[in-house]
Short mmCIF file of the C-alpha atoms (twelve columns), coordinates in Angstrom:
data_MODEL
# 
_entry.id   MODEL 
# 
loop_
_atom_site.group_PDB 
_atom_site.id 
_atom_site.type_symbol 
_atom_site.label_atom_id 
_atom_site.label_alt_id 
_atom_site.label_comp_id 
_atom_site.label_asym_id 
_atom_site.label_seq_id 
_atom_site.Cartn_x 
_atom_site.Cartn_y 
_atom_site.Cartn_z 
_atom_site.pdbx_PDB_model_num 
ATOM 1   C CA . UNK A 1   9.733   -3.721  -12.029 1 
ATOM 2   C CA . UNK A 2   11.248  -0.400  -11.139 1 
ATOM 3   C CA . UNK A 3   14.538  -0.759  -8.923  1 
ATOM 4   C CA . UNK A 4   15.579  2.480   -6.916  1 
ATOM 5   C CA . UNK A 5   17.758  3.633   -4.379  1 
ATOM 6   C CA . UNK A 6   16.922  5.944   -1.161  1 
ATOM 7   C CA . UNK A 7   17.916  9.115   -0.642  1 
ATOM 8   C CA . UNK A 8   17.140  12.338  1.207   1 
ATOM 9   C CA . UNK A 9   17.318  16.087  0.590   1 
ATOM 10  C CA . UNK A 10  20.116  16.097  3.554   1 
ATOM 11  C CA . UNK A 11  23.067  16.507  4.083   1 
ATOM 12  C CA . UNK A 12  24.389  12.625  5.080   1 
ATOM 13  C CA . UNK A 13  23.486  12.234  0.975   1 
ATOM 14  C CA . UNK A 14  23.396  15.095  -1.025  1 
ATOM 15  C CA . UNK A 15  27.300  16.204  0.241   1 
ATOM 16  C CA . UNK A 16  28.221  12.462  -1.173  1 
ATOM 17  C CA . UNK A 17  27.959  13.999  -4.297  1 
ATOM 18  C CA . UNK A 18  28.813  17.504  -4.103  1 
ATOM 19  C CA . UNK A 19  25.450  18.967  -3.487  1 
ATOM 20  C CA . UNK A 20  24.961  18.580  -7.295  1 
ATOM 21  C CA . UNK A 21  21.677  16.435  -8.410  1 
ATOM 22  C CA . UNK A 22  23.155  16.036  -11.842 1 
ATOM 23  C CA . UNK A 23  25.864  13.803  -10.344 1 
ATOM 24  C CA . UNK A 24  23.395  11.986  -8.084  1 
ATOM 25  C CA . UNK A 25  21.262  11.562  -11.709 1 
ATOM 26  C CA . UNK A 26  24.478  10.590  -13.237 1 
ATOM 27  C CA . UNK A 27  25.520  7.816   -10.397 1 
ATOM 28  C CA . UNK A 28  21.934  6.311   -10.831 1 
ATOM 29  C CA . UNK A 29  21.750  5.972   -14.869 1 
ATOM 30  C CA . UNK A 30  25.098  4.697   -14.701 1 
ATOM 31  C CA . UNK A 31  23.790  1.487   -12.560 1 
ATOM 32  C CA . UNK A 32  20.459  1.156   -14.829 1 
ATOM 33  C CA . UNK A 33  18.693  2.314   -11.681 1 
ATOM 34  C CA . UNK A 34  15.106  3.877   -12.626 1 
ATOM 35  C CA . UNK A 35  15.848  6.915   -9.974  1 
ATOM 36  C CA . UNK A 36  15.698  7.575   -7.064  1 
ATOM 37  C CA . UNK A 37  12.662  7.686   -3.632  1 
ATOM 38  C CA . UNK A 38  13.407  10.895  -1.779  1 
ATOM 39  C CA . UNK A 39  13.228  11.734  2.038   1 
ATOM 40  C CA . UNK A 40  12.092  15.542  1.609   1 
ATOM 41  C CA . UNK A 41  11.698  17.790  4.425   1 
ATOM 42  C CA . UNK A 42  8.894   20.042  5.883   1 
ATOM 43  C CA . UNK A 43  10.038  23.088  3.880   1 
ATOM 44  C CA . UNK A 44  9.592   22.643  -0.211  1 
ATOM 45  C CA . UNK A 45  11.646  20.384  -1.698  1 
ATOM 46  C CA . UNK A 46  15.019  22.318  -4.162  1 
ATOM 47  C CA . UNK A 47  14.316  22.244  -8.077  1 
ATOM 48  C CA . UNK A 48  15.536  18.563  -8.914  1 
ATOM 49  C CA . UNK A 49  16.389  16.891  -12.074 1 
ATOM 50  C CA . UNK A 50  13.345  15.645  -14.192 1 
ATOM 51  C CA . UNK A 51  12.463  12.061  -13.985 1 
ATOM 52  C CA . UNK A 52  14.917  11.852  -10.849 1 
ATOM 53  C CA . UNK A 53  12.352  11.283  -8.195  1 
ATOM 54  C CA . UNK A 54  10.359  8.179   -8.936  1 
ATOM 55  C CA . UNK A 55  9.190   8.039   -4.988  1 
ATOM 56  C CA . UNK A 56  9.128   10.593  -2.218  1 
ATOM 57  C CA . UNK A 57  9.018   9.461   1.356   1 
ATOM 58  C CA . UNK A 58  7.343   12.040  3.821   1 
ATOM 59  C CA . UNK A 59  8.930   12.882  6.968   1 
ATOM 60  C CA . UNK A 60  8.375   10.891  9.931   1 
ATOM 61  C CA . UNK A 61  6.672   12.197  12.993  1 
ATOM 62  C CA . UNK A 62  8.040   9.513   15.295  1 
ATOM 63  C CA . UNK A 63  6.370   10.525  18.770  1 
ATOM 64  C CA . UNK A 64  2.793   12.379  17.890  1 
ATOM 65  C CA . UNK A 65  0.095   10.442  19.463  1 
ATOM 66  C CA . UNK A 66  -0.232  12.505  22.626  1 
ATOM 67  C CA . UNK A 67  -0.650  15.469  20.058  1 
ATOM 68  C CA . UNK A 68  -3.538  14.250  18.383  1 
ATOM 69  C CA . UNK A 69  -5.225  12.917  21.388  1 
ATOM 70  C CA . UNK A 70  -4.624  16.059  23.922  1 
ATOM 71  C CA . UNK A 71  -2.870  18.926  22.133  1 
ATOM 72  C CA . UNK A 72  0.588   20.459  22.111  1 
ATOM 73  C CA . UNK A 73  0.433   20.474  26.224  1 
ATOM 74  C CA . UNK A 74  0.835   16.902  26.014  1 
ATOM 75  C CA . UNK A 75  4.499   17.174  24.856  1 
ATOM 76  C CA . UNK A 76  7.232   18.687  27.550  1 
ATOM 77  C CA . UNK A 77  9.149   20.667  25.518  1 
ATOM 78  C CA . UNK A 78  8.481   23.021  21.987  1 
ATOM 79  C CA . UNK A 79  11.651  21.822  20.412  1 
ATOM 80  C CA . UNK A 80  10.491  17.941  20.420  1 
ATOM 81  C CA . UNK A 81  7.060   18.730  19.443  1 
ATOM 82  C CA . UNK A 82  9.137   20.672  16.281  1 
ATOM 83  C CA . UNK A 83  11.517  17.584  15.883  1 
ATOM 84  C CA . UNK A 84  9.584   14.495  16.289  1 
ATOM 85  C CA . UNK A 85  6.173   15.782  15.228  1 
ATOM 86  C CA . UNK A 86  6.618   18.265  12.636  1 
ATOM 87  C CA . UNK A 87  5.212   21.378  15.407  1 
ATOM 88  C CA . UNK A 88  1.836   20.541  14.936  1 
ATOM 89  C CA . UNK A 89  -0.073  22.142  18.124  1 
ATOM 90  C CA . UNK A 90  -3.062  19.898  18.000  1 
ATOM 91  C CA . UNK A 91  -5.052  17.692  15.940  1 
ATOM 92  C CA . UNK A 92  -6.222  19.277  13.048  1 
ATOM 93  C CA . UNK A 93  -3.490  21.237  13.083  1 
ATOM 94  C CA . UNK A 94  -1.697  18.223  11.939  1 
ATOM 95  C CA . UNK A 95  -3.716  17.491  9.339   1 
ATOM 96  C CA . UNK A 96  -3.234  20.881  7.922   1 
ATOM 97  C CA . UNK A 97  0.651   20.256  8.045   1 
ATOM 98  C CA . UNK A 98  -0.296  16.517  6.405   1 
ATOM 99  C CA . UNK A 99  -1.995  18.697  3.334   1 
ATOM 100 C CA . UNK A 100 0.693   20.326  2.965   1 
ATOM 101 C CA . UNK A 101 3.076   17.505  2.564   1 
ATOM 102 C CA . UNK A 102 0.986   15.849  0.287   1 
ATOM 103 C CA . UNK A 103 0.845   18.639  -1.851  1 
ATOM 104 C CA . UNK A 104 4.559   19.298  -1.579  1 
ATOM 105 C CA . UNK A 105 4.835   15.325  -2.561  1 
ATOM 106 C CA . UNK A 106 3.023   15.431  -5.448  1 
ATOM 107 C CA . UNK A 107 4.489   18.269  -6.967  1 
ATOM 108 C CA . UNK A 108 7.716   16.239  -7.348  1 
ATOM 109 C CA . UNK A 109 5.249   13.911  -9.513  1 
ATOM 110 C CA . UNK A 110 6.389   10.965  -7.889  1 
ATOM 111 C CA . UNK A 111 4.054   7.487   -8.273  1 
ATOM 112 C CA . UNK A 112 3.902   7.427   -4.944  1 
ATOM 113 C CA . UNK A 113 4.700   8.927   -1.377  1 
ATOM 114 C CA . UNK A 114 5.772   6.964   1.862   1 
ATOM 115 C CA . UNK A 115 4.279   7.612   5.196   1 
ATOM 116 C CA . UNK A 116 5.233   5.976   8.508   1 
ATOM 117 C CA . UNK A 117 2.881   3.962   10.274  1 
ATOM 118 C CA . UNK A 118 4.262   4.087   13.747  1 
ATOM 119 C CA . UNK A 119 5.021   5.641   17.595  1 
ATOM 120 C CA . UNK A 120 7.704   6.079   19.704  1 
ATOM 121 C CA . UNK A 121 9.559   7.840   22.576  1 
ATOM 122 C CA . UNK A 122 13.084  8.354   22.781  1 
ATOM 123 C CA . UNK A 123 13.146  6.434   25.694  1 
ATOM 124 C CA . UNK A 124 10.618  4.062   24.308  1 
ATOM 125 C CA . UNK A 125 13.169  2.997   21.817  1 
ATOM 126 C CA . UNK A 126 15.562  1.550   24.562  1 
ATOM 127 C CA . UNK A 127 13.122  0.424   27.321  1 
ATOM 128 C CA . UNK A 128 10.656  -1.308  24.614  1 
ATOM 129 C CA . UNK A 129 7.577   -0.198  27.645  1 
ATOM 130 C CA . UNK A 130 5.189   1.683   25.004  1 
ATOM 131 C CA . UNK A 131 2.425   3.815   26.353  1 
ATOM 132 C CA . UNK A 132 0.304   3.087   23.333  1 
ATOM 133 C CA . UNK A 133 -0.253  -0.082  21.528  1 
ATOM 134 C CA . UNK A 134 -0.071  -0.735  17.886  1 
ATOM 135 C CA . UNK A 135 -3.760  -1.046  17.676  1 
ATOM 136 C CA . UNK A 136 -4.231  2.128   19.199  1 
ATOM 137 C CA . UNK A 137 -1.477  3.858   17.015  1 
ATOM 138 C CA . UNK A 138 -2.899  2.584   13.725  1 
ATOM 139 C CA . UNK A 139 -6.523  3.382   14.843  1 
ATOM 140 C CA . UNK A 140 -5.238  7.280   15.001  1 
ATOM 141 C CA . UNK A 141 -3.350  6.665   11.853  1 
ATOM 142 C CA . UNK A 142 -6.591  5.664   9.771   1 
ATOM 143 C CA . UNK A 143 -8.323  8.937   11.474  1 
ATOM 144 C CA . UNK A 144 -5.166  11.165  10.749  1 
ATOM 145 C CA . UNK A 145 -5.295  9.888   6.997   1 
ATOM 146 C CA . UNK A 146 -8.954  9.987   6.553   1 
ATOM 147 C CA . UNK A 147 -9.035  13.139  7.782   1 
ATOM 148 C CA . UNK A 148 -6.551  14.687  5.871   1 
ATOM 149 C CA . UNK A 149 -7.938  13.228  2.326   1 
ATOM 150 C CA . UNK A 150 -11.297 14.863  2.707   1 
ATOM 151 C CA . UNK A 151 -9.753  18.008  2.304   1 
ATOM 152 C CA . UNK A 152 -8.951  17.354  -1.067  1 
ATOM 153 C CA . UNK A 153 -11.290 17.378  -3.967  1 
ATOM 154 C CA . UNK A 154 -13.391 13.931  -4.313  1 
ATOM 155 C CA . UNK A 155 -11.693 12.973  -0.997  1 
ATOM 156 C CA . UNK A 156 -8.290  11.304  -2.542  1 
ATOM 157 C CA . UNK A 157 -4.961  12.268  -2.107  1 
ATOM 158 C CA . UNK A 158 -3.208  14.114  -4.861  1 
ATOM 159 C CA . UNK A 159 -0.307  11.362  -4.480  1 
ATOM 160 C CA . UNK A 160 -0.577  7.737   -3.700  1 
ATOM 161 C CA . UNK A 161 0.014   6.699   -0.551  1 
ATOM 162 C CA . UNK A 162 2.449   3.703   0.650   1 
ATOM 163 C CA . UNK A 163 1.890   2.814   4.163   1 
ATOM 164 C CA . UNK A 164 4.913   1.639   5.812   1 
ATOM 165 C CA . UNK A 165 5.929   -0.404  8.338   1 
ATOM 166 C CA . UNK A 166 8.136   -0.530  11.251  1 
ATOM 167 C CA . UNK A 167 8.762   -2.823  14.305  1 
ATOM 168 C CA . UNK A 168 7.440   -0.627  16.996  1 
ATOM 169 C CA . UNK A 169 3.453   -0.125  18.168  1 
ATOM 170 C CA . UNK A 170 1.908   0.668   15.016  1 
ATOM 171 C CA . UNK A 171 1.964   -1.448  11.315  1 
ATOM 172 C CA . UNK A 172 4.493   -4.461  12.278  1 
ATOM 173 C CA . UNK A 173 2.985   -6.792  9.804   1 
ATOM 174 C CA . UNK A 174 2.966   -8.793  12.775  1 
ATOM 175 C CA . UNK A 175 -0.768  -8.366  13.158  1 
ATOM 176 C CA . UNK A 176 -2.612  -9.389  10.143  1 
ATOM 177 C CA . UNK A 177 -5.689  -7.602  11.803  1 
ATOM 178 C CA . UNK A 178 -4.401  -4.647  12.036  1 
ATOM 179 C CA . UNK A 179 -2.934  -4.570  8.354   1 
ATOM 180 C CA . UNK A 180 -6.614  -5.344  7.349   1 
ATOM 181 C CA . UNK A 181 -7.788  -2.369  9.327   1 
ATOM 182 C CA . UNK A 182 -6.931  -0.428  6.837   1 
ATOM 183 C CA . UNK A 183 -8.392  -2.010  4.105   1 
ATOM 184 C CA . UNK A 184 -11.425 -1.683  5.576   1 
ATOM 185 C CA . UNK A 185 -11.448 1.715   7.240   1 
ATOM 186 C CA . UNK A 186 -9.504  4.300   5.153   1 
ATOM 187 C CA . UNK A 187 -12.219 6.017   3.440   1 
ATOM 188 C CA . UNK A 188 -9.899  6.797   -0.191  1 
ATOM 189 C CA . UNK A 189 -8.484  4.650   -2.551  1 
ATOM 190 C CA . UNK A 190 -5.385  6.222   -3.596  1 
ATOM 191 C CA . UNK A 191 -2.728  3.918   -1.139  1 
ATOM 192 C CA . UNK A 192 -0.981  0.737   -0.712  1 
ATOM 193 C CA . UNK A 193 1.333   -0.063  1.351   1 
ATOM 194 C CA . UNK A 194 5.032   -0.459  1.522   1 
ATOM 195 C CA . UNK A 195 6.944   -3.928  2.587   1 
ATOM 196 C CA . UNK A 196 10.116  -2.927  4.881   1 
ATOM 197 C CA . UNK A 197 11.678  -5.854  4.898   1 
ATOM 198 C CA . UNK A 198 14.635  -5.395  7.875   1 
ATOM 199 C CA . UNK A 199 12.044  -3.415  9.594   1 
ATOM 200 C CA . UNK A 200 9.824   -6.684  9.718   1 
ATOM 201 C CA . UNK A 201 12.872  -9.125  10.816  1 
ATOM 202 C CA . UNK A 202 13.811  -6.274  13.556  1 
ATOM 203 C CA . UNK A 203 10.357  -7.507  14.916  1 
ATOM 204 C CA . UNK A 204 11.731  -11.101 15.460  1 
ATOM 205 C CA . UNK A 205 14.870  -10.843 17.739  1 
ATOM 206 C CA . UNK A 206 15.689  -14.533 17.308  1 
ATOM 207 C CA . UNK A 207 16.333  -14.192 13.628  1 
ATOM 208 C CA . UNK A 208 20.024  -15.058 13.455  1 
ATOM 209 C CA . UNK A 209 20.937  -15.550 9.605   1 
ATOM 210 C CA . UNK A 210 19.821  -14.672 6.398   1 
ATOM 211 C CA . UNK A 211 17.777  -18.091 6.042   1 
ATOM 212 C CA . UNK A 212 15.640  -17.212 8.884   1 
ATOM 213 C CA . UNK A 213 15.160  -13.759 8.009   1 
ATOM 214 C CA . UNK A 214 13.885  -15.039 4.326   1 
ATOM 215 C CA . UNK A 215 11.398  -17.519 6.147   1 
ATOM 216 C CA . UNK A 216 9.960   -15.270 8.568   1 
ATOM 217 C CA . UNK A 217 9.261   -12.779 6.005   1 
ATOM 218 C CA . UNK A 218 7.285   -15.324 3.768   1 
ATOM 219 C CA . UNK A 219 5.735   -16.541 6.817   1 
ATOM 220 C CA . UNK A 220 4.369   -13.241 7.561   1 
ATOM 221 C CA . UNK A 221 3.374   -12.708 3.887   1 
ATOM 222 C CA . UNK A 222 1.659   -15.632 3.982   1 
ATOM 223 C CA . UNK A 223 -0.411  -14.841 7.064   1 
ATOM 224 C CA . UNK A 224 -1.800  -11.541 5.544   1 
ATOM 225 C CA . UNK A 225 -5.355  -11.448 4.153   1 
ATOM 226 C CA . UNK A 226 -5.437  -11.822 -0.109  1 
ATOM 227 C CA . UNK A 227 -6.853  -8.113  -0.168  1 
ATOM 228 C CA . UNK A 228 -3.517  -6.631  2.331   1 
ATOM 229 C CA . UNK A 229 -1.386  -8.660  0.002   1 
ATOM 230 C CA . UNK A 230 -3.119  -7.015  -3.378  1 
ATOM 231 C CA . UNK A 231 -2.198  -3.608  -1.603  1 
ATOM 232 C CA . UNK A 232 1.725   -4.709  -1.116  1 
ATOM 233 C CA . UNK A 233 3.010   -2.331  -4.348  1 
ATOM 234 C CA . UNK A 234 6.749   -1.765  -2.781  1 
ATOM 235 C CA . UNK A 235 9.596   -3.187  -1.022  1 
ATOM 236 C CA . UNK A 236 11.672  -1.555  0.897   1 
ATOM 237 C CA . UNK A 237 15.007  -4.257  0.478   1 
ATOM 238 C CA . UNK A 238 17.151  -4.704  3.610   1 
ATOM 239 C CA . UNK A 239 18.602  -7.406  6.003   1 
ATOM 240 C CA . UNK A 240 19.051  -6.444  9.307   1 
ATOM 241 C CA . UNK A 241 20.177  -9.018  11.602  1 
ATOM 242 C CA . UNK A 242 20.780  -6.998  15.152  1 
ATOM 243 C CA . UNK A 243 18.789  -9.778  17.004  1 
ATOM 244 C CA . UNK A 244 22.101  -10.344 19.420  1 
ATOM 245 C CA . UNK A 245 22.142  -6.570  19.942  1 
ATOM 246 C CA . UNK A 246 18.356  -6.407  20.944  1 
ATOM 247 C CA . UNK A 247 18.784  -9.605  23.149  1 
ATOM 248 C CA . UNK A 248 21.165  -8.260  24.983  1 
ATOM 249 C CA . UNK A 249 18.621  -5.526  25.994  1 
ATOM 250 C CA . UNK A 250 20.254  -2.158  25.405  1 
ATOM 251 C CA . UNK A 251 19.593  0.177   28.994  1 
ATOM 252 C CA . UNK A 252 18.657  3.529   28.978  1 
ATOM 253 C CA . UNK A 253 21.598  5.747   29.006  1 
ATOM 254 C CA . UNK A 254 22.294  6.857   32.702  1 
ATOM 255 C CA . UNK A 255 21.024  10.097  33.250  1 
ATOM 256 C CA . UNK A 256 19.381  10.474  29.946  1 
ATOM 257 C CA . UNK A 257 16.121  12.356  31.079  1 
ATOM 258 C CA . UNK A 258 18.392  15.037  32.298  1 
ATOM 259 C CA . UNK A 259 19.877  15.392  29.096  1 
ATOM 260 C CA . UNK A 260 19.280  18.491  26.782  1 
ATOM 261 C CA . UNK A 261 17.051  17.013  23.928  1 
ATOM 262 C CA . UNK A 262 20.003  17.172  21.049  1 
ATOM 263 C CA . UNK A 263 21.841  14.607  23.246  1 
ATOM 264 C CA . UNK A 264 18.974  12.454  23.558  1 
ATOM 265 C CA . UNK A 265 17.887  12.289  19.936  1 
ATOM 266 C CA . UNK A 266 21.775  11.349  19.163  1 
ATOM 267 C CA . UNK A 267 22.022  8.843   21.690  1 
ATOM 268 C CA . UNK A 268 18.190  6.912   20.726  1 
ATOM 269 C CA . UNK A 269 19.163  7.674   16.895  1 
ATOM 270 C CA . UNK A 270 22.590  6.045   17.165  1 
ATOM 271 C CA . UNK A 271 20.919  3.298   18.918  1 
ATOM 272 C CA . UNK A 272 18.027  2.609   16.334  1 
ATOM 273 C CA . UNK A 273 20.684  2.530   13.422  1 
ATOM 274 C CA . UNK A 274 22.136  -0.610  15.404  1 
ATOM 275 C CA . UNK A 275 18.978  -2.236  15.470  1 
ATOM 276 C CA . UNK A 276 17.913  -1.152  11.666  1 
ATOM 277 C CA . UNK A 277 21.626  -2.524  9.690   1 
ATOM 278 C CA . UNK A 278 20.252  -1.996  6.047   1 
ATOM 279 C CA . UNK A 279 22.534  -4.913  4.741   1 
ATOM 280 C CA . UNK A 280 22.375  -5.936  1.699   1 
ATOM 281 C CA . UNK A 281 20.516  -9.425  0.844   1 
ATOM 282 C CA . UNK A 282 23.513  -12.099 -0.318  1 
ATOM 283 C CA . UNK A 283 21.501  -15.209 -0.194  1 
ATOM 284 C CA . UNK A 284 19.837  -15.959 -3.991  1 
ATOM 285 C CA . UNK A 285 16.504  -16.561 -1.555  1 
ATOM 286 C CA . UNK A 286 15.834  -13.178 -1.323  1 
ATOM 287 C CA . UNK A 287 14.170  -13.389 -4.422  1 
ATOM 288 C CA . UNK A 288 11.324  -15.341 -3.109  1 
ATOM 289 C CA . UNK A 289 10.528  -11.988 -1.074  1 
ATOM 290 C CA . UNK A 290 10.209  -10.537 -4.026  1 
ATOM 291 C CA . UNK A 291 8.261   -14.105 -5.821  1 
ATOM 292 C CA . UNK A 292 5.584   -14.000 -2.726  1 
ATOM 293 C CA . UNK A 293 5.208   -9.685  -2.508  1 
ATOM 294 C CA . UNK A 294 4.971   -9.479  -6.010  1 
ATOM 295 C CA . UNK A 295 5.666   -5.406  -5.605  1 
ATOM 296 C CA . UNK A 296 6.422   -3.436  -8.567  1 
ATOM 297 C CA . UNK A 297 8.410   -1.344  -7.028  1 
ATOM 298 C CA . UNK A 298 12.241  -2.207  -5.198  1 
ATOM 299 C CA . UNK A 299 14.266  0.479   -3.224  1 
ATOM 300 C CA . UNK A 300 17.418  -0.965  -2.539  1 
ATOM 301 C CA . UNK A 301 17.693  0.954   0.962   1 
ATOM 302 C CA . UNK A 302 21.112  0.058   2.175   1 
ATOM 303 C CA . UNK A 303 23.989  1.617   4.301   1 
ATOM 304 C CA . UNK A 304 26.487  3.663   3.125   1 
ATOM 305 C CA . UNK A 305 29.029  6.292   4.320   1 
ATOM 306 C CA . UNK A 306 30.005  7.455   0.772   1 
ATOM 307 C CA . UNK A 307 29.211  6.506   -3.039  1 
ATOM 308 C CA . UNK A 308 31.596  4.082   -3.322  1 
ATOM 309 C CA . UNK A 309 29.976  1.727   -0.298  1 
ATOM 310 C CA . UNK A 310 26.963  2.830   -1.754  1 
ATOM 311 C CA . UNK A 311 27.847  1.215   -4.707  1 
ATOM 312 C CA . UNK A 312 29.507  -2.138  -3.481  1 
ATOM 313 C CA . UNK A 313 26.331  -2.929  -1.031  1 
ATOM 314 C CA . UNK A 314 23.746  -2.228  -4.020  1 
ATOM 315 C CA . UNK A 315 26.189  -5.022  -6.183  1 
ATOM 316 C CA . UNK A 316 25.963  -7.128  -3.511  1 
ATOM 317 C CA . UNK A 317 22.196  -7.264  -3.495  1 
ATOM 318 C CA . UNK A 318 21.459  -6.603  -7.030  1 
ATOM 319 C CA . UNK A 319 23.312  -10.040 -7.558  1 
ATOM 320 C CA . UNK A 320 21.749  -11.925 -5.021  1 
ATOM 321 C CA . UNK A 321 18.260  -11.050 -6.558  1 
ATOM 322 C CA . UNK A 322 19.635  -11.895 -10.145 1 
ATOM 323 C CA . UNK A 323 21.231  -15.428 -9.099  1 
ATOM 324 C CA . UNK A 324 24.420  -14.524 -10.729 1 
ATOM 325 C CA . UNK A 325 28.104  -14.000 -8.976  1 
ATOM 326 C CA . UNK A 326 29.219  -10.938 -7.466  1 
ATOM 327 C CA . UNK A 327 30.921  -8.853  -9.965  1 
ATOM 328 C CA . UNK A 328 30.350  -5.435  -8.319  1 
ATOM 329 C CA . UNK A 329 27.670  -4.087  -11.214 1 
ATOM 330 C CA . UNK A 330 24.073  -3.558  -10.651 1 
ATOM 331 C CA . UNK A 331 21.499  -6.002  -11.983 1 
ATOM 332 C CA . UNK A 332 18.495  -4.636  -12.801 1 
ATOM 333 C CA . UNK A 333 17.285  -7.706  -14.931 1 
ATOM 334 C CA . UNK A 334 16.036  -10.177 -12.420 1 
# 
């Protein structure tokens, strides 16, 4: 099993270490982490280190249905169909700028590249009222992805797909219908998907303690179909237990539609990072997740304002997953 940490091509990581890659490859082989799975942009990614980038996670186009359904009309402004949906105009337009991420993905060799499977407003991420549902978002994910791998020869994509979830309309893991969906309607076989696990508890407000979080997360696992669980290949490893901030039902900042869009992405971003924690795991439990997903891939995706909370949260996990006493090193024996 292959243990990684997140990262990104921007600036909130790469200045951590100086802009150098050789220090970020440095930091990981000296916690006998296998490397690392990269957020990468829309442009092309910079020359990296070989053997650094085990994983690349695409960019996520969080509001973009309206786009595929009705064109580039259907969003107000040009600078939030740029932000939150990568400036594609229409439909296939977005599958052209899919291609092209794919291809950017897989020449980073990674085993596999993460896409999003979700749909939200800015304003959708305080008020919780969604115009579409999760059925209907992964319905236009499964077309968006179909269409997109017949352009490439035999119809696969030239990097493997994880499918990801999150806890708005969309993959929840909530639904074991709709996780089935696409097992039986994407038209490729290169994918699987990815296991979030504090996006999944975010789903579950009640959750208040680490106990809980472990049982609703085998509960869910144990609700999916044998042929969605076959397709679980990573987990993304977090505890998030904001369930007393989401109860006490965030409001819409005042005035926030008059806002200039900058403001508004700061304000729903700072929001969403109170709902998403990214703890680390400290209960020895957490390695039933890992028993019942049976993924052979871990990123450890945890907070951190610089390397050396980096490094504390990832010895707090690592040692919860090996059973053995916090002693601030990484354990990547389980």
């Amino acid at each position: 099993m292959q243990h990684l940490i997140n990262f990104s091509i921007h600036a909130i990581h790469i200045d951590q270490f100086e802009r150098d890659w050789e220090q970020v490859r440095a930091f990981v082989t000296r916690l006998g982490l296998d490397g690392i799975e990269l957020l990468i942009g829309d442009d092309s990614p910079p020359d990296l280190p070989a053997g650094l980038v085990r994983g690349v996670h695409l960019p996520y186009w969080i509001r973009w249905l309206e786009i595929w359904h009705a064109g580039a009309d259907a969003v107000v402004s040009s600078e939030e169909r740029e932000f939150l949906a990568g400036g594609a105009r229409d439909a296939s337009h977005m599958v052209a700028l899919q291609r092209r991420l794919w291809r950017q993905a897989a020449a980073l060799r990674p085993e596999y590249a993460v896409f999003h499977v979700s749909h939200v407003t800015l304003e959708e991420s305080f008020t919780r009222r969604y115009a579409f549902s999760a059925e209907a978002v992964v319905n236009a994910t499964i077309d968006l992805l179909n269409a997109t791998a017949a352009t490439f020869p035999g119809g696969e994509p030239p990097v493997r797909l994880w499918l990801e979830n999150l806890w708005w309309p969309g993959l929840t893991f909530a639904d074991p219908g709709l996780a089935e969906a696409f097992v039986q309607r994407l038209c490729f076989e290169n994918w699987g998907f990815v296991l979030d696990t504090g996006h999944l508890i975010n789903t579950c407000p009640d959750v208040a303690d680490e106990d809980a979080a472990v049982d609703l997360l085998l509960e869910r696992l144990d609700r999916l179909s044998p042929a969605v669980r076959a397709r679980i290949e990573g987990l993304h490893l977090s505890l998030s237990l904001s369930g007393a901030y989401q109860r006490s039902d965030p409001a819409l900042p005042d005035g926030f539609a008059a806002l200039p869009f900058a403001e508004r992405y700061v304000l729903a971003r700072d929001h969403v990072a109170r709902i998403d924690e990214h703890r680390p795991f400290t209960t020895p439990r957490c390695r039933e997740i890992v028993a019942a997903a049976h993924p052979r891939v871990i990123t450890h995706e945890l907070l951190r304002l610089d390397r050396a909370e980096l490094e504390r949260n990832l010895g707090i996990q690592s040692c919860a997953l090996a059973g053995a006493p916090l002693t601030g090193g990484f354990h990547a024996t389980l």
